[in-house]
RONU-518718 format. One line per 8 residues: their letters; for each residue x, y, z of C-alpha. Coordinates in steps of 0.2 Angstrom, whole numbers, plus 5000, padded with zeros to 4 digits. Layout:
N
a = X:Y:Z  ...
//
This chain:
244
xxxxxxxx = 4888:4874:4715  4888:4877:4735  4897:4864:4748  4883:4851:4755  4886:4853:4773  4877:4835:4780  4888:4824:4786  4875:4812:4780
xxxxxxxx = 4876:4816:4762  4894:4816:4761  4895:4797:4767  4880:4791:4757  4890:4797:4740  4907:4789:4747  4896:4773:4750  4889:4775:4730
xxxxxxxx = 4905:4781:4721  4915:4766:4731  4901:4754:4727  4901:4759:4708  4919:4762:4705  4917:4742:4712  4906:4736:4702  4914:4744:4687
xxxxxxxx = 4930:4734:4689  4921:4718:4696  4908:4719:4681  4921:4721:4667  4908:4738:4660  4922:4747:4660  4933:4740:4645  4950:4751:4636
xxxxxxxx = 4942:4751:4619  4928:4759:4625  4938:4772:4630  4929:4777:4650  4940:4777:4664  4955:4765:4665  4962:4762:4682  4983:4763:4678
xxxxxxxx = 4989:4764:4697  4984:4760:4716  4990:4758:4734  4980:4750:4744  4993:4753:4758  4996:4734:4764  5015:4734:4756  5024:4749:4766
xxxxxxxx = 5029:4765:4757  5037:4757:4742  5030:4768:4730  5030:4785:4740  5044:4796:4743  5045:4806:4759  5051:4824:4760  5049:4826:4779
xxxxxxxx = 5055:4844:4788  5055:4837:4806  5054:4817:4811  5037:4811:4811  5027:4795:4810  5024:4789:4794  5019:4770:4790  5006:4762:4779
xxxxxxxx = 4999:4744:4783  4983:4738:4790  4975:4749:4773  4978:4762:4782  4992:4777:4778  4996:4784:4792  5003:4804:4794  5006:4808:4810
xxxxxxxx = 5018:4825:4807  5026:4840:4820  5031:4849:4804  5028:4849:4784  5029:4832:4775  5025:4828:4757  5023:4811:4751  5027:4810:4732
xxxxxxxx = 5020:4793:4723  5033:4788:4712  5027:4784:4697  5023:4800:4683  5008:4805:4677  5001:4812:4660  4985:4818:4659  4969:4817:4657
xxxxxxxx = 4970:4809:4673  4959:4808:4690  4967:4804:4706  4957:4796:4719  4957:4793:4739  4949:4793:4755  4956:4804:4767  4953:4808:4787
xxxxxxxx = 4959:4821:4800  4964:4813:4814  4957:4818:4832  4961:4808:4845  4970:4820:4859  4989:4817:4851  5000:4829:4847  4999:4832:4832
xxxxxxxx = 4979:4830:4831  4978:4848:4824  4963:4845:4811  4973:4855:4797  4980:4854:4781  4974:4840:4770  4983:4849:4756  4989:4840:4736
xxxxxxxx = 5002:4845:4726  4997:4837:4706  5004:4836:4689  5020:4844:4697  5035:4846:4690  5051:4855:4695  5063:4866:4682  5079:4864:4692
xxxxxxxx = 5081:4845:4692  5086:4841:4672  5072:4833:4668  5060:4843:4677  5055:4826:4687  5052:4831:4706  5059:4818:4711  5076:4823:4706
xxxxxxxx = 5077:4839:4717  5076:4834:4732  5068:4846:4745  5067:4850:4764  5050:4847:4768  5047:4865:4773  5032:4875:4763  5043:4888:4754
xxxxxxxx = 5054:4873:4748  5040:4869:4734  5037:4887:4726  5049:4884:4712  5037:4870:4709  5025:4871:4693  5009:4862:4698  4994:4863:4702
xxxxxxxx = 4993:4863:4721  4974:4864:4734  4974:4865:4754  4960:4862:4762  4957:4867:4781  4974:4876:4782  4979:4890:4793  4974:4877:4806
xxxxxxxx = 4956:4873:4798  4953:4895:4792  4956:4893:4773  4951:4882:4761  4963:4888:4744  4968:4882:4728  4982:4889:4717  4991:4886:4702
xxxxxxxx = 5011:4887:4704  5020:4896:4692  5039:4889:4693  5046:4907:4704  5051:4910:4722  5039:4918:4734  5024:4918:4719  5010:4908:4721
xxxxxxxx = 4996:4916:4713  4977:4915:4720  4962:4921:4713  4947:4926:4724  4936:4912:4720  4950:4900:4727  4952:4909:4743  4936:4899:4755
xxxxxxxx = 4932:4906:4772  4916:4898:4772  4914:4885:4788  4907:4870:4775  4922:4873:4767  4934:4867:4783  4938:4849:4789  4927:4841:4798
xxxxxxxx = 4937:4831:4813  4937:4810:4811  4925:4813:4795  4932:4803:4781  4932:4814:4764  4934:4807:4747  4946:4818:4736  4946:4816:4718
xxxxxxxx = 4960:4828:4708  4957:4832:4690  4967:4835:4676  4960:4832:4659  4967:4845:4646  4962:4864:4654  4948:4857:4667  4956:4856:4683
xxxxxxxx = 4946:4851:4698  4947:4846:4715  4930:4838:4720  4926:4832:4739  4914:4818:4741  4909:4822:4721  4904:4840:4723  4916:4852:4716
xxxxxxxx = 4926:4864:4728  4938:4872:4714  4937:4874:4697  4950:4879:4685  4949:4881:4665  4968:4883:4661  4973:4889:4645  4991:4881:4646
xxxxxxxx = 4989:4867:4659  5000:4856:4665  4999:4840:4659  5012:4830:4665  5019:4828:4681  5019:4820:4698  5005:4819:4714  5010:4823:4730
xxxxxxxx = 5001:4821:4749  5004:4835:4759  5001:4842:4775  5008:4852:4790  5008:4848:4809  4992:4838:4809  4986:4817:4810  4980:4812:4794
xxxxxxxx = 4975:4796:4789  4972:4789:4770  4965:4774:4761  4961:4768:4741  4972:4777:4732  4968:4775:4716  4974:4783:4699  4962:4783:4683
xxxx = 4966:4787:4663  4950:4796:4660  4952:4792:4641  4965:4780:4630
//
């Protein structure tokens, strides 16, 4: 299915998906025994970064409060949220490249790292093995990782990590050039990651952008924000059991 490019289109979905998700919770339609979607974690960023863990390769500006998560990054920086997750899950948030002449405003990089777990800590948790910050740090990594508008906003890729240095394997359907599938400056995009058995997806604004169907998925692990040498600004984090 091919990127809608109106800007237009892409905000009237966010304003229906965050008006239904909404009325969902406020309604009570969505109920566990009915097995839909359960929501099992959120941030709406008012508390600080008591459930993120920072792996920051320069000093940078990272805060939440106000709503708002605020990356504001020289260098790479991934935010792991704490607690694990086991599939099928959905991970949901808003999320916008900053423009606004500082120096870091680079419009790149709004990049995710989910169902990640790492083979050198004992237990495989990523939260064990602590790591630099810098890009390379993360290839021992099996996870399932995206990164869209990087190679300041040239590539749009996603890629399924295998555990091995320097391999990151990319098929050609994940590898977007296309200029609908860049980052649109000060435009707030809604990300929804999937992992629910082998369909792995990433969605933007509830159109699909990469699809995988993975024989042996990974279906445990953790989410991680990520970016490189860019301003990004996030809000309503939300995690979702998509069945009981």
């Amino acid at each position: 299915m091919p990127l809608r490019s109106s800007h237009q289109n892409r905000r009237a979905f966010l304003a229906h998906s965050t008006g239904a998700v909404g009325a969902m919770l406020v309604s009570g339609c969505v109920h566990p025994s009915e097995g839909g979607p359960r929501l099992i974690h959120k941030d709406d960023f008012r508390q600080g970064l008591g459930q993120w863990l920072v792996e920051a390769e320069r000093p940078g500006l990272v805060s939440a409060s106000g709503g708002v998560l605020d990356i504001d990054v020289p260098a790479g920086v991934t935010l792991w949220f704490r607690p694990e997750l086991t599939g099928p899950v959905a991970i949901e948030y808003e999320v916008t490249a900053v423009s606004e002449g500082g120096p870091n405003d680079e419009v790149s990089d709004i990049n995710a790292f989910w169902m990640a777990s790492d083979p050198r800590a004992p237990s495989s948790n990523v939260l064990d093995h602590p790591r630099s910050g810098a890009f390379a740090d993360y290839d021992r990594l099996r996870t399932y990782y995206a990164g869209i508008g990087g190679n300041r906003n040239t590539t749009s890729r996603f890629r399924r990590y295998v555990g091995r240095d320097a391999e990151r394997p990319l098929l050609p359907e994940h590898d977007l050039s296309a200029a609908e599938a860049m980052i649109v400056p000060n435009l707030p995009y809604r990300i929804r990651l999937v992992a629910d058995g082998s369909r792995i997806e990433l969605l933007r604004d509830g159109e699909p952008m990469f699809r995988l169907t993975d024989p042996d998925p990974y279906t445990q692990g953790h989410f991680g924000l990520r970016t490189t040498k860019s301003h990004l600004r996030v809000r309503d984090f939300q995690v979702w059991a998509l069945r009981n």
